[in-house]
N, C-alpha and C positions, 0 to 999 in steps of 0.2 A: 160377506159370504165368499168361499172358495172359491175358486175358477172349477169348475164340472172337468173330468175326464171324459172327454167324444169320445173315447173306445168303450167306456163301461157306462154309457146313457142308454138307458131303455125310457117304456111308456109311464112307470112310477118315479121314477126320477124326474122326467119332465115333467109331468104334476105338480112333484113336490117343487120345484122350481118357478114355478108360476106361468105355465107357460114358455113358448118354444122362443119369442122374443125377449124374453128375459132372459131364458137359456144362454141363448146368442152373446146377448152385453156381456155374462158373464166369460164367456170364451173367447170374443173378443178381447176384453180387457186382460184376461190373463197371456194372450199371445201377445198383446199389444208392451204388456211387461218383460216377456222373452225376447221381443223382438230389441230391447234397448238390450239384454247380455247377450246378444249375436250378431253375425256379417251383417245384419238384416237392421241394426239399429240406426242406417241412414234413413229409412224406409219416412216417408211423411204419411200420415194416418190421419190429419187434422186442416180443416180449411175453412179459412175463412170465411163470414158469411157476408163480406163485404170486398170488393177492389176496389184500389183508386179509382179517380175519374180523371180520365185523359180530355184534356182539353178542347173543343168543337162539340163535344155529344153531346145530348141533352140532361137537362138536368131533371126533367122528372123524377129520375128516382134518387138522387142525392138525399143521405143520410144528414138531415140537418144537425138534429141531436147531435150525433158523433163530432159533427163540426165545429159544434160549438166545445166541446168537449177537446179537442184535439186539434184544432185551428190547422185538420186536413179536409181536402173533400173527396169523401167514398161514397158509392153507389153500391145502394142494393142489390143481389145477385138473387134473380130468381127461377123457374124452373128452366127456361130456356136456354139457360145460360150455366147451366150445369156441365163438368168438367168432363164428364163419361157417360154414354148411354151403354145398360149391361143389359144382355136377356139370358138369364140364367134358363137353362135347358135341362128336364130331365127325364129320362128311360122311366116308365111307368109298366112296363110289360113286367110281366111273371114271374120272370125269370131274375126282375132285381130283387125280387123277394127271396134269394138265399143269400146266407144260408136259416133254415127254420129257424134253430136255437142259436140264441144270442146276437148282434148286431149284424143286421143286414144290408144288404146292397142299397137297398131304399131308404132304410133307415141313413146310410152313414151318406149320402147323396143329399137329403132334407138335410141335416143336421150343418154339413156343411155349407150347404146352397145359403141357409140361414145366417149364417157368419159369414158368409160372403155379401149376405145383404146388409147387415150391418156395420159393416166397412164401408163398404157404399153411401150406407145412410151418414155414415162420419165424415165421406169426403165428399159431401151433399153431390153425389152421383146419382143420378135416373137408372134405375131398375125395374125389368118386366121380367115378369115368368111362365113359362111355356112347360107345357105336360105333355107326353105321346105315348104311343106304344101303336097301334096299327096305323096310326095318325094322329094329326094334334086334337086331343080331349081337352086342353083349356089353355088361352091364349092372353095375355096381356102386354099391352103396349108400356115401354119404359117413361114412368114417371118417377119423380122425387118427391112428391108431397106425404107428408106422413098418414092420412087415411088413405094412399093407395099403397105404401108398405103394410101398414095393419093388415090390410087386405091380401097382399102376398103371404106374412107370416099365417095367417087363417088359412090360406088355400094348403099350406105345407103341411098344417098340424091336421088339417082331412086327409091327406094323403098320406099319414101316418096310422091312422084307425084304419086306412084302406086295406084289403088284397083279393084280387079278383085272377080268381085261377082260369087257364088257360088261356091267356090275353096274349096275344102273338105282337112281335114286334116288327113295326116295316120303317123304319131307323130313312131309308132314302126316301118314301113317301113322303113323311114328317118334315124332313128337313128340307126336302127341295119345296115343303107347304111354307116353312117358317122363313126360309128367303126371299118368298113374295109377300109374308105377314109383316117383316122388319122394312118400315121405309127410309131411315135414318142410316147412316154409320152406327153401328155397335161392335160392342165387343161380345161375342158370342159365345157361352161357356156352358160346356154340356158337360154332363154324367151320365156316363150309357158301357153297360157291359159290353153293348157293341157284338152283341148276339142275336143277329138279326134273322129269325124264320122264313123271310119271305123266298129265301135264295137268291135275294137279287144285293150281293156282294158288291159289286163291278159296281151299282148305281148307288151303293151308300156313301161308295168314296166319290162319286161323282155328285153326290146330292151335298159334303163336304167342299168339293170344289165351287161349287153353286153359291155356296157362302160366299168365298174368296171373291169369286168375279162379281159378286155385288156390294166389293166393298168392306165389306165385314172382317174382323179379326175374330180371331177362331180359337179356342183353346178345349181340347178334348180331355178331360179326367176320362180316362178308362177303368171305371168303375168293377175290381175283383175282389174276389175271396184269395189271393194269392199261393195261400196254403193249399188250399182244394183245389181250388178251377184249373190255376196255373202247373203248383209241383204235383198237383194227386195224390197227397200225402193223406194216405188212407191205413187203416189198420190190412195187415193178410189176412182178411178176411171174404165170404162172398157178401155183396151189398145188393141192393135192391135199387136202382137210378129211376128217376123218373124225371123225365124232361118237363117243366113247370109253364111251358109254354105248349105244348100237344097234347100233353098225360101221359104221351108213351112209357115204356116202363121195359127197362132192362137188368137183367142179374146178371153180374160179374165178379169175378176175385179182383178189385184192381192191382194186386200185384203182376196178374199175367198183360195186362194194355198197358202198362204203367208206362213204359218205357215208348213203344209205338205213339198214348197220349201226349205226353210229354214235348215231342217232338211237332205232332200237328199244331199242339196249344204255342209251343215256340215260333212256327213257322207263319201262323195266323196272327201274331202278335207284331212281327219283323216285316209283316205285309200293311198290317197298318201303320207302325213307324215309318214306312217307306211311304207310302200314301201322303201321308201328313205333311211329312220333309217335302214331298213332291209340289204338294199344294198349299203350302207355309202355313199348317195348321200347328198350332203347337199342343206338342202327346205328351202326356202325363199321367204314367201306370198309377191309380188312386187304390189302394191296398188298403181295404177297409181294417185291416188288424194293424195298423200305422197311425192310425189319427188323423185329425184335420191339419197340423202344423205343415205339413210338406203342400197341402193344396193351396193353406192364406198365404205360404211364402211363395206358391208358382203364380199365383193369383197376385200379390204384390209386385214380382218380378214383370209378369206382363204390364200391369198396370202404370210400371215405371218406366218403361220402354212405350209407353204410347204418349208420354209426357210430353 
């Protein structure tokens, strides 16, 4: 079967694919082939499900089989002893549900999140998943075993049939909740338009900081429509906005704010890059009309730096 194109996957295409973890393997596997004709081909994607045994420890779990087979002694590696603990994080408010037609903020956040699990599950890494939007609506602690991944891919593909209008997002609530929910080291990987209604700006970077000082690495997909949100690349025409997190509702030509947008959208953008830099969060603009390739390679890129 093909490797699926993430920019052109909707809800009949994942059907037809059997499902969201199959999806995955497939998109997986086909980065996992790009990644050998690029910079990226040093990248290790595969781990054993055994280490040597160093001498003194016990041998309860020495692999005898193998032993005999290979006249080494290796130990079995099991959840504990997993390489990475990841809690994948995602923006469930309102507002990742644009844009309407064609692939959205939530959509290309699942789609991702999922191949980011499936990486994980390659490099037998513990994985939890966490849901928000005024607050955490659904929480998991990072394991490896395969019926709590099952379980992750099922929570994504509900959260695909989902959309619940006017769900307001408190982005610093959530995440100052998810720093006293993580009791381990992980590495912390959100998706979030980062369009927070609460007003309280000042405490989302500070609920980001909150991470850091308990340990956590941090990596922010700033989840956009780049075309829209960011340039305002709209027809000269008058349009009809409506905020997907209030209802409010405004008529504009955006040719006449284009330019004034532009600039707020740049300056709020350069504020969280600054944030980030400040609090050794690592930002990465996620351009849902770009694909997933640029997130599994910032996603590999960290993950090699924490080796």
């Amino acid at each position: 079967m093909a490797s699926p194109d993430l920019k052109n996957i909707n809800i009949e295409q994942l059907q037809r694919f059997g499902g969201l973890e199959l999806l995955a393997k497939q998109v997986v596997e086909g980065f996992i082939v790009g990644l050998h004709k690029s910079p990226f081909h040093g990248f290790s994607v595969e781990f054993s499900e055994h280490r040597l045994y160093n001498k003194g420890e016990s041998t309860r779990h020495i692999d005898w089989k193998l032993f005999g087979r290979t006249d080494k002694l290796f130990t079995k590696r099991y959840e504990e002893e997993t390489n990475l603990r990841c809690q994948l994080v995602i923006d469930n408010s309102s507002s990742m549900y644009f844009p309407e037609e064609g692939m959205n903020k939530i959509q290309f956040s699942v789609y991702c999140a999922a191949a980011i699990m499936e990486l994980l599950k390659k490099q037998r890494d513990a994985c939890g998943l966490t849901l928000f939007s005024a607050g955490i609506e659904k929480h998991t602690q990072a394991k490896s075993a395969p019926v709590h991944l099952r379980l992750l891919f099922n929570m994504l593909e509900q959260l695909l049939s989902s959309h619940d209008l006017n769900k307001r997002t408190s982005a610093a609530k959530a995440l100052d909740e998810l720093s006293e929910a993580i009791h381990r080291r992980s590495l912390v990987i959100i998706f979030s338009d980062m369009l927070d209604n609460s007003g309280q700006s000042e405490e989302m970077f500070s609920a980001l900081q909150h991470l850091r000082y308990n340990k956590h690495e941090v990596v922010l997909f700033h989840t956009v429509d780049k075309r829209q949100e960011i340039d305002f690349d709209f027809a000269n025409q008058p349009y009809l906005f409506t905020d997907m997190e209030t209802g409010e509702k405004i008529k504009v030509n955006p040719a006449e704010i284009k330019d004034f947008y532009q600039k707020q959208m740049q300056a709020y953008q350069l504020r969280i890059r600054e944030r980030c830099a400040m609090y050794q969060v690592d930002y990465v603009e996620a351009d849902i009309r770009e694909g997933f390739h640029p997130i599994l390679q910032s996603y590999l890129t960290k993950r090699q730096k924490m080796r």
